[in-house]
C-alpha positions in Angstrom: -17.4 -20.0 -4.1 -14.2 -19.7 -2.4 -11.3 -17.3 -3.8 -7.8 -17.7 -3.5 -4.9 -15.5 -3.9 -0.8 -15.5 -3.8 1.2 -12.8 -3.6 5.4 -12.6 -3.1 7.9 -10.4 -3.1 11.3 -9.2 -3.2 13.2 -6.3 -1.9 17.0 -5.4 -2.9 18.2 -4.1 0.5 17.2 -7.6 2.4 18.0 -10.0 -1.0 15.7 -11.9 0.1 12.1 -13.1 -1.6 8.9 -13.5 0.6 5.6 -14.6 0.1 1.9 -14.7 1.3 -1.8 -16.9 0.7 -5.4 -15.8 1.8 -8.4 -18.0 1.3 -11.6 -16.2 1.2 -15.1 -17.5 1.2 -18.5 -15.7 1.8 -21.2 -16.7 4.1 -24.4 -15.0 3.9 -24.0 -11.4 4.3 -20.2 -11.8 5.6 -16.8 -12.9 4.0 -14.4 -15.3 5.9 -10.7 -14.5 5.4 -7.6 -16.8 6.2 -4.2 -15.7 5.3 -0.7 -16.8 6.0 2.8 -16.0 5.1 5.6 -17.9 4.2 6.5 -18.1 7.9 3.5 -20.7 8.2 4.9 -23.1 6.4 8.9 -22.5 6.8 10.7 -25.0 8.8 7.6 -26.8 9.4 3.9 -25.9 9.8 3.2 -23.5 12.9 0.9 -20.3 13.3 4.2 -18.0 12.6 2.6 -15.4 9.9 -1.3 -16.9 10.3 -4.1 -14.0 10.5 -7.9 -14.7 10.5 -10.5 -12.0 9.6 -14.5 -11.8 9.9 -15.5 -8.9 7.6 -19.3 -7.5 6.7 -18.8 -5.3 3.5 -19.5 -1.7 4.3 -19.7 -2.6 8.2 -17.1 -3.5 9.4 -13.9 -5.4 9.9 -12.4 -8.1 12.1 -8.9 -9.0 12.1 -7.5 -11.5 14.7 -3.5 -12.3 14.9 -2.9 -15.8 15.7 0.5 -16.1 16.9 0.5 -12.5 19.1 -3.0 -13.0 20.3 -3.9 -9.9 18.9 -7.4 -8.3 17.1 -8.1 -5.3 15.0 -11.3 -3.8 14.6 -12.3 -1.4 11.6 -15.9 0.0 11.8 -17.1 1.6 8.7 -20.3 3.7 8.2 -21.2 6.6 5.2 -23.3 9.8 6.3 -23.8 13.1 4.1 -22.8 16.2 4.8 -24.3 19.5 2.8 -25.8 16.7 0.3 -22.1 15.3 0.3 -20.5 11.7 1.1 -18.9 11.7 4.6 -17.3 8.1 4.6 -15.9 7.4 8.4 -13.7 4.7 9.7 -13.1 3.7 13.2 -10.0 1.7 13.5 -8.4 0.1 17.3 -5.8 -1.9 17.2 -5.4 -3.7 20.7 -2.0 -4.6 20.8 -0.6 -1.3 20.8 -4.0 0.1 22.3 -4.1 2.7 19.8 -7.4 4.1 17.9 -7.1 5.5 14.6 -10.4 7.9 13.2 -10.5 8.7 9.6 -12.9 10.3 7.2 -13.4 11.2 3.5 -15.3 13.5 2.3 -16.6 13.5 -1.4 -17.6 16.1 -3.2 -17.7 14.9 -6.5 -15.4 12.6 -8.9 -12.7 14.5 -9.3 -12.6 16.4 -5.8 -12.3 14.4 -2.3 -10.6 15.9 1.3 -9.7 13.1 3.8 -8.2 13.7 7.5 -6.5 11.4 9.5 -6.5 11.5 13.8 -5.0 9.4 16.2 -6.5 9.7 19.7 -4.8 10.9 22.1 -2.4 12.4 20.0 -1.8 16.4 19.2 -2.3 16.1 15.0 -3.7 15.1 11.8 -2.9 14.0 8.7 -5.1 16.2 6.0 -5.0 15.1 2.0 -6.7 16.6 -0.9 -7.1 14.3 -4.3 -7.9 16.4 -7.7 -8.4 13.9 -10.7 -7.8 15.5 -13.7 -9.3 14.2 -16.9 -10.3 10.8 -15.0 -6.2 10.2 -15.9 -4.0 11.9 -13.7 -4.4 12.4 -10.1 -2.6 14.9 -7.6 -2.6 13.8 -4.2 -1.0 16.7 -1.8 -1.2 15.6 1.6 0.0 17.5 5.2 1.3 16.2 8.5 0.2 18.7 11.2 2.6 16.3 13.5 5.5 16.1 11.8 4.9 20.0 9.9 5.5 18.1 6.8 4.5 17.7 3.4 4.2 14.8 1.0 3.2 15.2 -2.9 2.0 12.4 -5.0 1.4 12.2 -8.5 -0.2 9.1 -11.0 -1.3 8.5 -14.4 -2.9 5.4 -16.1 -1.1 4.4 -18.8 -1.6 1.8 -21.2 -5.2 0.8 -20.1 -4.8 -1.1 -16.8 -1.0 0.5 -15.9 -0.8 3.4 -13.4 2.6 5.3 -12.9 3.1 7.3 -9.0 6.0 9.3 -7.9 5.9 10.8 -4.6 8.1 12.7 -2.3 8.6 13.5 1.3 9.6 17.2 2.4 11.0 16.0 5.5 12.5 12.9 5.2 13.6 13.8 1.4 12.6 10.2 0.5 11.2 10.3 -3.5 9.4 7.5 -4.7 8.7 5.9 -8.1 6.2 3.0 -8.9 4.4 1.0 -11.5 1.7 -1.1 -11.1 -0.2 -3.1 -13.7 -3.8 -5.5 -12.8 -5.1 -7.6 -15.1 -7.8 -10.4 -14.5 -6.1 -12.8 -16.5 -2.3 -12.4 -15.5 -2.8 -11.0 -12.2 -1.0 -8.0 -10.6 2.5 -6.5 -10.8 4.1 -3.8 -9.3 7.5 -2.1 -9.3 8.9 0.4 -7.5 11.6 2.5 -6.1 13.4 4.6 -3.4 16.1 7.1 -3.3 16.7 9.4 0.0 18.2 12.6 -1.3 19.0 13.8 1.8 22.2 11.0 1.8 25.4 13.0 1.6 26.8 9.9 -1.2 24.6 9.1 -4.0 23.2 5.2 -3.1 21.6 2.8 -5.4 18.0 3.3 -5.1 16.1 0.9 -2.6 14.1 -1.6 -4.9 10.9 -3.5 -4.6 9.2 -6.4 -7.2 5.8 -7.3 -6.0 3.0 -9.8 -7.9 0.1 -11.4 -7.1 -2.4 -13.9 -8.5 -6.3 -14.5 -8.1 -8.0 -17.8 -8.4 -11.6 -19.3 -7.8 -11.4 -22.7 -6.0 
């Protein structure tokens, strides 16, 4: 069975609406992926905005950029660690021959530590997650890099509805967004950004996503 999905968007600062397709069908142990935006199809068909991926669940990824030539690998692999999930990714990204190393480690539902590397670079990005109550979850996260922090909080509400704020020590940015998924309507999400470091307040920077999932 194949699967379908379309997703657009809008954003207030450009005024301007965009949209995206993927196709995805499984073959034996591996799923096929074919995306495109609306770039594809604008002013006549061409490969402008047309992605193909190769992907074994749990293994690995494949990602190939028509128009710039370009490839992404993801390798993925699980080990344990003191009787603890160690979940690892591998990520190179040709293009910009740059390799990206990341790893989570689990130690039980409501407690995970990730780190973030980039070889060949000086720092990490390190995050704890804390669920609370299986409701809210606190996400504080540090930039060794950048010596900055960045806080994010979110709660389900409403059954399949999650609220998130976040904010940026550095770059003062705060951040607001509600999402919503739902099997039979699809997905929705709203959100919002406000730089407090501006010396005039400014309307905030605002963002309407949605998305919709189909069996063909």
């Amino acid at each position: 069975m194949m699967k379908a999905s379309v997703k657009a968007r809008y954003e207030t600062d450009k005024a301007a609406a965009t949209g995206a397709a993927t196709v995805a069908f499984n073959a034996g142990d591996f799923k096929l992926r074919a995306s495109m935006t609306d770039a594809t199809v604008v002013n006549g068909p061409s490969l402008n905005g047309l992605a193909l991926a190769v992907e074994k669940p749990g293994s690995f990824i494949f990602d190939y950029n028509v128009p710039k030539k370009d490839f992404r690998f993801q390798f993925m692999n699980s080990i344990r660690v003191l009787e603890k999930p160690l979940n690892l990714n591998y990520i190179h990204f040709r293009g910009d021959n740059r390799t990206i190393l990341d790893g989570t480690l689990v130690f039980d539902s409501a407690n995970k530590v990730s780190a973030n590397h980039v070889l060949g670079s000086r720092g990490c990005k390190l995050k704890y997650s804390y669920v609370h109550g299986g409701l809210t979850t606190f996400e504080p996260s540090f930039d060794t890099t950048k010596n900055s922090w960045e806080f994010a909080v979110s709660r389900k509400v409403y059954g399949d509805g999650v609220c998130r704020a976040t904010y940026q020590t550095t770059s003062k940015n705060l951040g607001l967004e509600w999402s919503r998924s739902s099997k039979l309507n699809g997905s929705f999400k709203v959100s919002a950004s406000l730089c407090l470091a501006d010396e005039e307040l400014k309307l905030p920077k605002l963002t309407a996503e949605s998305s919709w999932d189909f069996d063909i």
